[in-house]
Residue, then its C-alpha position, 0 to 999 in steps of 0.5 A: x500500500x504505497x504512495x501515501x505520502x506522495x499523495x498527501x504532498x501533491x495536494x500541499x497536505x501533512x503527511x498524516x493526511x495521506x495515511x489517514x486517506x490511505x486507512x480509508x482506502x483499506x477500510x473501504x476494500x474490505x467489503x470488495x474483497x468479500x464480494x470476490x473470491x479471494x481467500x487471502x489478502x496480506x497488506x504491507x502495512x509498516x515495514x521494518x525499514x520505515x522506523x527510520x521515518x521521524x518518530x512524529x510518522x511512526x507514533x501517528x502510524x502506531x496510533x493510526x493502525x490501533x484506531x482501524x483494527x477496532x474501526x475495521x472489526x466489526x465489518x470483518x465480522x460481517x463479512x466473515x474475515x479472519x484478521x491477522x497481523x504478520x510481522x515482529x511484535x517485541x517493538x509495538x506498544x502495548x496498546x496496539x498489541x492488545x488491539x491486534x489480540x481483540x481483532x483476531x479474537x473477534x474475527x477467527x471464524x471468518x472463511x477469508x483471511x486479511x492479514x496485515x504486515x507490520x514492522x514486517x522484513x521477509x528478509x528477517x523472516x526468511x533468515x530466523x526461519x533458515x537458522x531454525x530448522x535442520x539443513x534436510x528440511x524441505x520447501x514445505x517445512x521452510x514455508x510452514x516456518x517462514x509463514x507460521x502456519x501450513x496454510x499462507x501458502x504462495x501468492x498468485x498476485x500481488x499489487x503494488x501501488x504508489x508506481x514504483x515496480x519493485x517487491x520491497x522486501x515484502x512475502x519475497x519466498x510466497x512471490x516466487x511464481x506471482x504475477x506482478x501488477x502495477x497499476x499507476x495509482x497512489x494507495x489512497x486512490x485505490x479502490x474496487x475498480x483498480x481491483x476489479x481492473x488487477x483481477x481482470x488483468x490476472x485472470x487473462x495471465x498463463x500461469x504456468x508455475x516454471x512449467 
């Protein structure tokens, strides 16, 4: 979910502004995704590398994802998904901490899954996952460990907004076979249409898997 910031300055905004337009995107997209088939849904929401943003950004992003967990809640419920949140939680606030454990207590009988990453670096995971297991394991255990369960399984699509053509160091091991869009659009701007115009674009895709 990039562009944020870019979007709040082209219109001589704070930044705060941006991330708050980009929060109302996500929460407008969460009855779309429930519209359409997909299982899963991961969203870049912080990662590792953005705490060398002013600690006035990160506190305002902290405090931003705590008010939309609650906020978000009660329409996951509705709509029957799950919420996860990926990533480390030693460095997160107590309060934010609790707002994750109410959200996923909330929303774990949903059939879909929404899960956000934050202070997330796949690099890190893919490292602390290679440390942890014997040098025989196989690419299944090895996901198993990276993801935290057996069932993340492997991206089909990914997204990237904000018109940069890179992956960011995000679900670096899941992409490995994804088809990659990149729609000229900053985050806040996205909404059902984009998706609809990425889900068009991917269902006309080959997907031959190296095959």
């Amino acid at each position: 979910m990039d562009g944020n910031r870019r979007w709040a300055r082209a219109r001589g905004l704070p930044v705060i502004s941006g991330h708050r337009q980009g929060a109302a995107a996500l929460e407008a997209l969460v009855p779309a995704i429930a519209r359409t088939g997909i299982e899963m849904v991961t969203l870049f929401g912080f990662a590792a590398a953005n705490w060398q943003r002013s600690r006035f950004e990160v506190d305002h992003l902290l405090e931003l994802l705590e008010t939309k967990l609650t906020g978000l809640t009660p329409s996951c419920v509705r709509e029957g998904i799950a919420v996860e949140v990926i990533g480390r939680k030693d460095r997160l606030p107590r309060t934010l901490l609790q707002a994750i454990e109410r959200a996923v207590c909330a929303t774990a009988n949903g059939r879909r899954r929404l899960r956000i990453a934050f202070d997330y670096s796949s690099r890190d995971q893919i490292l602390t996952a290679a440390r942890a297991l014997p040098a025989d394991a196989e690419p299944a255990d090895f996901a198993a460990r990276l993801t935290g369960c057996d069932t993340a399984g492997e991206v089909d699509l990914l997204i990237r907004t904000g018109r940069e053509q890179r992956l960011s160091d995000f679900l670096l091991w899941e992409c490995a076979f994804a088809e990659l869009f990149f729609p000229d659009v900053l985050w806040p701007d996205f909404d059902e249409s984009v998706l609809d115009q990425a889900l068009c674009w991917y269902a006309g895709r080959e997907r031959r898997m190296g095959r």
